[in-house]
KEKE-3310 file (N, C-alpha, C; in steps of 0.2 Angstrom, whole numbers, plus 5000, padded with zeros to 4 digits):
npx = (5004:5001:5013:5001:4990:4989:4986:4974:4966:4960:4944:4948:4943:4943:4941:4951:4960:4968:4981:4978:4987:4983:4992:4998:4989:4990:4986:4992:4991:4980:4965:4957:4960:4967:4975:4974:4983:4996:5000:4996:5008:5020:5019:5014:5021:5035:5041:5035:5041:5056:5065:5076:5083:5086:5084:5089:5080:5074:5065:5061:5050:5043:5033:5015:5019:5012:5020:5030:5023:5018:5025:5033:5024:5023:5038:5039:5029:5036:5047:5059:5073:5072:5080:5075:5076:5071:5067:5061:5058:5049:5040:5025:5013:5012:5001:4993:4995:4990:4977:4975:4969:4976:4981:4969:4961:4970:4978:4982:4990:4997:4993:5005:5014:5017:5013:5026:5034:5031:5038:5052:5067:5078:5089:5096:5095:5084:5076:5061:5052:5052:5065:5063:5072:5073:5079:5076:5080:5079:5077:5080:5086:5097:5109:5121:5133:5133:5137:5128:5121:5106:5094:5081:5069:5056:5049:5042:5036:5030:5018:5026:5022:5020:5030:5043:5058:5062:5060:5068:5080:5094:5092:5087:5101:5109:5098:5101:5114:5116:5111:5109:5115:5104:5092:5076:5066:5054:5036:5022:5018:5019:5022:5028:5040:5046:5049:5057:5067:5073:5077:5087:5095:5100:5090:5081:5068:5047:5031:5019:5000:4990:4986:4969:4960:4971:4979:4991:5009:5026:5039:5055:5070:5088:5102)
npy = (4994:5011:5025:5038:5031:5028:5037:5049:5065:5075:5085:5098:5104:5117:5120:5119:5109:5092:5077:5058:5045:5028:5015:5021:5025:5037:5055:5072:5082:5090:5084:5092:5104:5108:5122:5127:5122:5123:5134:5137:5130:5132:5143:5153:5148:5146:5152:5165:5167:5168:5182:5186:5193:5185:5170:5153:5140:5125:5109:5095:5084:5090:5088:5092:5106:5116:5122:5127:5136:5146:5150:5157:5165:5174:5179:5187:5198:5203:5204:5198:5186:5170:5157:5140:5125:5110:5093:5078:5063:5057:5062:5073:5067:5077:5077:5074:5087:5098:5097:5104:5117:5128:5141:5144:5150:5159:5174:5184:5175:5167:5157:5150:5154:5143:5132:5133:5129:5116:5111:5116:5113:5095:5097:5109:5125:5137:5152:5156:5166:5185:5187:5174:5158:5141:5125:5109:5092:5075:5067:5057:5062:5065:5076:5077:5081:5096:5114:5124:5132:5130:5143:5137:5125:5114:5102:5091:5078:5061:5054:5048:5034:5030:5031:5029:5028:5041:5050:5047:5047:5050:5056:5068:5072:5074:5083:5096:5095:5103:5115:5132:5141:5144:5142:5137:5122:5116:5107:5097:5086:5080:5068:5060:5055:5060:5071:5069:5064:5074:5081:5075:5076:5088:5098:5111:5110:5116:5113:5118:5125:5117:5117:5115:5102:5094:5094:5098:5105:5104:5114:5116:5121:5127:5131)
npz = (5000:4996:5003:5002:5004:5017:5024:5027:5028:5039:5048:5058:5077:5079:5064:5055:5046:5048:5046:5049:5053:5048:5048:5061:5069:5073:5076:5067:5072:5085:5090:5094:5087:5074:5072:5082:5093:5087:5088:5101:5109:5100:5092:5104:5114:5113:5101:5102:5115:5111:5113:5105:5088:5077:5074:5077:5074:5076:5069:5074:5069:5056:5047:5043:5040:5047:5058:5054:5043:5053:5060:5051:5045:5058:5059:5047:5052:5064:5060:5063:5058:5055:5054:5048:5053:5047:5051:5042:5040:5034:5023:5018:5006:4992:4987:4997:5005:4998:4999:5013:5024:5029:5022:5019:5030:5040:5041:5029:5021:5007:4998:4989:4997:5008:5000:4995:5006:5007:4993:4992:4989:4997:5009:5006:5009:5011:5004:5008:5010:5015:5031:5032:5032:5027:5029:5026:5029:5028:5037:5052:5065:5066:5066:5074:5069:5064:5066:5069:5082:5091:5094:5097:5101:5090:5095:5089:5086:5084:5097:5113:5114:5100:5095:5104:5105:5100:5110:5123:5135:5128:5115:5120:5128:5114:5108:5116:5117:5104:5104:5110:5125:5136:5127:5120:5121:5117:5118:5115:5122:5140:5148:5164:5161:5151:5155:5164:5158:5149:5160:5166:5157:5156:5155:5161:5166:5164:5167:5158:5155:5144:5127:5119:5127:5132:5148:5151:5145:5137:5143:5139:5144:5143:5151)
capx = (5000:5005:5012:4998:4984:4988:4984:4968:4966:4954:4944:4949:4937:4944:4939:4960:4963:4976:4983:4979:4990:4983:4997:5000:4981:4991:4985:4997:4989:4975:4957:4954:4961:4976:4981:4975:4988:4999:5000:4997:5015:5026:5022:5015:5026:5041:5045:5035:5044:5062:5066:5080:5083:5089:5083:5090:5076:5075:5061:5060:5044:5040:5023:5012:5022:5007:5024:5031:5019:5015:5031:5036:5020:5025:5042:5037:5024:5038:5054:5063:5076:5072:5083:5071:5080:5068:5069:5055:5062:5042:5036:5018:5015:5009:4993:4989:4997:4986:4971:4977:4967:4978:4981:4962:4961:4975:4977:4989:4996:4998:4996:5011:5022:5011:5016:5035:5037:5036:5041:5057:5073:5079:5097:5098:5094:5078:5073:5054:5048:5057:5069:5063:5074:5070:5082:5072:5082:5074:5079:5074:5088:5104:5111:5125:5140:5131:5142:5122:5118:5099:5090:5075:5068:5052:5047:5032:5037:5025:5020:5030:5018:5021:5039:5047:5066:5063:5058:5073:5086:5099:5088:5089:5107:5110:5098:5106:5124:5117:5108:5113:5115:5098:5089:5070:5065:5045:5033:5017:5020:5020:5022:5033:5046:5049:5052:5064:5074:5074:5081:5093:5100:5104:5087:5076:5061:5042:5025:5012:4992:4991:4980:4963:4961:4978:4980:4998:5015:5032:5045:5062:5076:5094:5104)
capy = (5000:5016:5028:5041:5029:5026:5046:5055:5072:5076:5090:5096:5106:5123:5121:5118:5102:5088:5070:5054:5040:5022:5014:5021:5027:5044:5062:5075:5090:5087:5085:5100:5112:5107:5128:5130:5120:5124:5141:5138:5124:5131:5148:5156:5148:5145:5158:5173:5171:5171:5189:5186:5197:5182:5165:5148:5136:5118:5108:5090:5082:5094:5086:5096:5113:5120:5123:5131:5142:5149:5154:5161:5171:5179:5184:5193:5201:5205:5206:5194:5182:5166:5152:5136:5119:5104:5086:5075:5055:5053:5067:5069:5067:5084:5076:5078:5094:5104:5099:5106:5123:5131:5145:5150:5151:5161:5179:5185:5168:5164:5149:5150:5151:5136:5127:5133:5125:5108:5109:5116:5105:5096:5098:5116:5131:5139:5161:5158:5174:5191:5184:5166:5154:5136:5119:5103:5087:5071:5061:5059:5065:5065:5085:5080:5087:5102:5119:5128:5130:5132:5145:5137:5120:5111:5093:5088:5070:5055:5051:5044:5028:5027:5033:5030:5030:5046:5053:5046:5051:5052:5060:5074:5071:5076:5091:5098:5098:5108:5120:5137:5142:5150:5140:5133:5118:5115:5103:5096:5080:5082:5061:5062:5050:5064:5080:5068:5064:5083:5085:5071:5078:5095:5105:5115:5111:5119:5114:5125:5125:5114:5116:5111:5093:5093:5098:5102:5103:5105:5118:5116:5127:5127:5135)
capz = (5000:4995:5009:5003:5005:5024:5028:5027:5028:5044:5049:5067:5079:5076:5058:5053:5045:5052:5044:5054:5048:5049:5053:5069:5073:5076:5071:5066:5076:5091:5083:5097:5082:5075:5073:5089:5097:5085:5091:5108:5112:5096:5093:5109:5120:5110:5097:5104:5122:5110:5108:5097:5081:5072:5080:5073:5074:5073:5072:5075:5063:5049:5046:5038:5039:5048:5062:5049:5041:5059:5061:5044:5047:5063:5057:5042:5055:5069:5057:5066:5055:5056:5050:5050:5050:5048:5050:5041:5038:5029:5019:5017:5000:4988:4985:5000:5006:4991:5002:5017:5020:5033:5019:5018:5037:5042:5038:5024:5018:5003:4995:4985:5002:5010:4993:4994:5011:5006:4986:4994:4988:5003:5011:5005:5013:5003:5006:5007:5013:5020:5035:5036:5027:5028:5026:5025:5029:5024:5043:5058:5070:5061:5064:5079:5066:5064:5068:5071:5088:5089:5101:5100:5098:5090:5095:5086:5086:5084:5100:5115:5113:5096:5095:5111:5105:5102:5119:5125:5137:5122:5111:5122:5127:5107:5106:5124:5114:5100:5106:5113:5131:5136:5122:5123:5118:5117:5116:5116:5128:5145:5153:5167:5161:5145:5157:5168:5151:5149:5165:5165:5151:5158:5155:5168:5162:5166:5164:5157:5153:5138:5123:5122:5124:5136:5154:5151:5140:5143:5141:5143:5143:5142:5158)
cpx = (5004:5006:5004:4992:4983:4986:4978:4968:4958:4952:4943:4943:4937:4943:4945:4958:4970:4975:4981:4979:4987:4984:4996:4994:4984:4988:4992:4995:4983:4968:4955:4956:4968:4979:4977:4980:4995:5003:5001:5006:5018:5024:5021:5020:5031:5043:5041:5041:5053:5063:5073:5079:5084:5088:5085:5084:5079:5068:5060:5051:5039:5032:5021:5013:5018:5014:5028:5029:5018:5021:5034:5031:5020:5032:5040:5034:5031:5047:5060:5066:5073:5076:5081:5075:5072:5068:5061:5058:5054:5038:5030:5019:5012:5004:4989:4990:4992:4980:4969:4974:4968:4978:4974:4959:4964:4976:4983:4992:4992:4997:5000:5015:5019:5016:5023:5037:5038:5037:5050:5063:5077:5088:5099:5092:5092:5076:5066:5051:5054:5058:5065:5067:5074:5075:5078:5079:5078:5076:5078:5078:5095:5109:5119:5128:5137:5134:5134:5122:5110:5096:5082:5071:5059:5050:5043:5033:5032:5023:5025:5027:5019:5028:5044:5054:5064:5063:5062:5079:5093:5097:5089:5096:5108:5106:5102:5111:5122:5113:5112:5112:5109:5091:5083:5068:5057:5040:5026:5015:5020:5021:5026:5037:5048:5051:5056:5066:5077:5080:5089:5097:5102:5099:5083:5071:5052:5038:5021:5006:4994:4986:4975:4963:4967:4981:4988:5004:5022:5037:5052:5069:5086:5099:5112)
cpy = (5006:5021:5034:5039:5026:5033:5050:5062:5075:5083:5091:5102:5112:5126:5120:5109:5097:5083:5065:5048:5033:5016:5014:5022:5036:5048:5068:5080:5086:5088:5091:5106:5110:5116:5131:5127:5120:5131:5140:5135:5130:5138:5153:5155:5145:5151:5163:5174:5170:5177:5190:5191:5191:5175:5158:5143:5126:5114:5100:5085:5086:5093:5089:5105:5118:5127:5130:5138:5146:5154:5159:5168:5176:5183:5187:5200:5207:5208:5202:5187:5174:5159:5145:5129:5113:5099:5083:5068:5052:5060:5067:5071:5076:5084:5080:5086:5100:5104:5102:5112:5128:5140:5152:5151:5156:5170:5182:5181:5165:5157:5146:5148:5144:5132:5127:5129:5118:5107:5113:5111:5103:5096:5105:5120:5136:5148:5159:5165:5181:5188:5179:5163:5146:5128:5113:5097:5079:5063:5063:5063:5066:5071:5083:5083:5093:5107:5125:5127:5133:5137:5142:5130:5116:5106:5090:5082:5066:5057:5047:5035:5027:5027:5034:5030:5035:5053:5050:5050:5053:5055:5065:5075:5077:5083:5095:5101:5102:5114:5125:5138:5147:5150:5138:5128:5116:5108:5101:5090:5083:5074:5064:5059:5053:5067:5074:5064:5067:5083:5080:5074:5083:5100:5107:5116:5113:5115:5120:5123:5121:5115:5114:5105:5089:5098:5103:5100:5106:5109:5118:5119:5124:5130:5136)
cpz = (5000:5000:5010:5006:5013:5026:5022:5030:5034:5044:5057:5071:5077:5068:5052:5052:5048:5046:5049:5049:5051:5050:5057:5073:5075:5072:5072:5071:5081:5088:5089:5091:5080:5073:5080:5095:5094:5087:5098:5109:5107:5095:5099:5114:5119:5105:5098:5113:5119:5108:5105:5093:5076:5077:5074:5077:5072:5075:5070:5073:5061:5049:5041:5037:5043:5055:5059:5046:5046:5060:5058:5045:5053:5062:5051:5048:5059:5065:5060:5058:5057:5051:5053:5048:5053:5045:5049:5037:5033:5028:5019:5009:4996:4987:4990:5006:5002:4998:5008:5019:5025:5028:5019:5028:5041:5036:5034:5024:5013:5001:4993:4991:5006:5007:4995:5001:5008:5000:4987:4994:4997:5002:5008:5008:5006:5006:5002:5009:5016:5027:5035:5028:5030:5024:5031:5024:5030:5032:5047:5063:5071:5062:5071:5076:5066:5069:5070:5078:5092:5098:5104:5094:5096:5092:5094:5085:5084:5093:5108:5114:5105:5092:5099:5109:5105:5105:5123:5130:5133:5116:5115:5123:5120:5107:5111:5118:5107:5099:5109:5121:5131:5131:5126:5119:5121:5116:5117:5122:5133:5151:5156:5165:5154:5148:5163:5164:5150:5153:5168:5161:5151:5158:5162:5162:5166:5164:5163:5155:5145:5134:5125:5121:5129:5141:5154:5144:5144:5139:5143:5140:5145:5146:5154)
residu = (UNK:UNK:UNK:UNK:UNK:UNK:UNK:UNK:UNK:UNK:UNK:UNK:UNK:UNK:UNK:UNK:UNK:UNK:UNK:UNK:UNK:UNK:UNK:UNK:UNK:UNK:UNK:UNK:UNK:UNK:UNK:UNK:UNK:UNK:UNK:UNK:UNK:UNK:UNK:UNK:UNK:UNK:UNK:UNK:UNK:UNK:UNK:UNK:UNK:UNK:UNK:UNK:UNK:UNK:UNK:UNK:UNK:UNK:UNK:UNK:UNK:UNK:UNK:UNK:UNK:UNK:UNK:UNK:UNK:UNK:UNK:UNK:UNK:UNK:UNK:UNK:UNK:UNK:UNK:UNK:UNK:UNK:UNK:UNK:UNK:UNK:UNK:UNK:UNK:UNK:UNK:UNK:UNK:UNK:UNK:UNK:UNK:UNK:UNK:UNK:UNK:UNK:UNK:UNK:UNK:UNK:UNK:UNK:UNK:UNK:UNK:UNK:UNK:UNK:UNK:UNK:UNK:UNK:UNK:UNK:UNK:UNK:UNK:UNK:UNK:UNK:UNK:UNK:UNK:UNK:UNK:UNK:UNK:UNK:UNK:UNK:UNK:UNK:UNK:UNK:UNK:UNK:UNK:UNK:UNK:UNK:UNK:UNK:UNK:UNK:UNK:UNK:UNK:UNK:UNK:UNK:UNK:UNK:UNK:UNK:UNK:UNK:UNK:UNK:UNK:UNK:UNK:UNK:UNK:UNK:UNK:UNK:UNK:UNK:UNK:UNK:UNK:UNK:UNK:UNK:UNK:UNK:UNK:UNK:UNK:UNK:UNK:UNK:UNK:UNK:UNK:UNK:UNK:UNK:UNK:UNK:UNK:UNK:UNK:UNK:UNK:UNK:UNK:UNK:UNK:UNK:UNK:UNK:UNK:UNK:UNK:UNK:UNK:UNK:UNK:UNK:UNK:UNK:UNK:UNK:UNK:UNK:UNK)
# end
């Protein structure tokens, strides 16, 4: 079966669209709104609380770019640089990214830049919009050589239940070492045996108020 034919295109509460792969039973976003939680974990309480001019980004499962588009829409807004590195080891395919209707939802975005996120060549570093540039890597968690050291981290992962390596103690280990001193790393999860990964691994991590649908998530910082 062809990968496209395992993912469906949902409608979630907020009236925003998600993926939910049948495979794993997972959805990309929370059927509470996938840009309402999108907003809340990744851009409210991760790239508005960096006030940076120039914010090196990293976001840990691309998905359906909606992380992306949020982002790139707020720097234009704020004028802040953004240089976007993301990791997506299973692309979603084109078909069904077209049907995606984050564009007609969302104020001032294009189509056209929507589309350029994911027709973006990967392993190069692409200027989608005024300050945001955006490098697409095509794997899951591959960057230790990396001379980047990120302020500011997404982790939209799968899952700890259907992706447990990667909520691992050594999984963060790795982000830790390339991250910068003072960095935030974000997420939607909140188990306790993630935020004492985190904190094995060197961060001072918080909870907060979590979307709708999710008592909490977890923010963790870089000392």
């Amino acid at each position: 079966m062809a990968l496209s034919e395992n993912q469906k295109v949902i409608l979630t509460a907020d009236g925003s669209h998600s993926v939910t792969d049948s495979r794993t039973g997972e959805t990309y976003h929370s059927v509470h709104g996938a840009i309402t939680e999108s907003v809340h974990v990744f851009l409210r309480n991760g790239f508005q609380a960096c006030s940076k001019k120039e914010i090196f980004l990293l976001e840990v499962g691309f998905g359906t770019g909606l992380n992306a588009l949020l982002t790139l829409l707020e720097a234009v807004r704020t004028g802040q640089k953004v240089c976007y590195v993301a990791l997506e080891p299973f692309p979603l395919p084109l078909e069904k990214v077209q049907l995606l209707n984050y564009p007609a939802l969302l104020p001032d975005c294009p189509s056209a830049t929507f589309r350029l996120l994911h027709e973006a060549p990967w392993e190069k570093e692409v200027r989608i919009a005024p300050h945001f540039y955006l490098t697409r890597h095509r794997t899951q968690l591959e960057l230790s050589e990396t001379n980047l050291r990120f302020d500011l981290v997404y982790f939209d992962a799968f899952s700890p239940a259907v992706q447990p390596t990667l909520w691992q103690k050594e999984i963060f280990d790795r982000l830790f070492s390339i991250m910068a001193p003072g960095s935030l790393l974000v997420t939607y999860a909140a188990k306790g045996q993630v935020r004492r990964n985190m904190q094995e691994a060197g961060f001072r991590t918080e909870r907060l108020p979590g979307a709708p649908g999710k008592r909490e998530m977890l923010r963790a910082r870089k000392i």
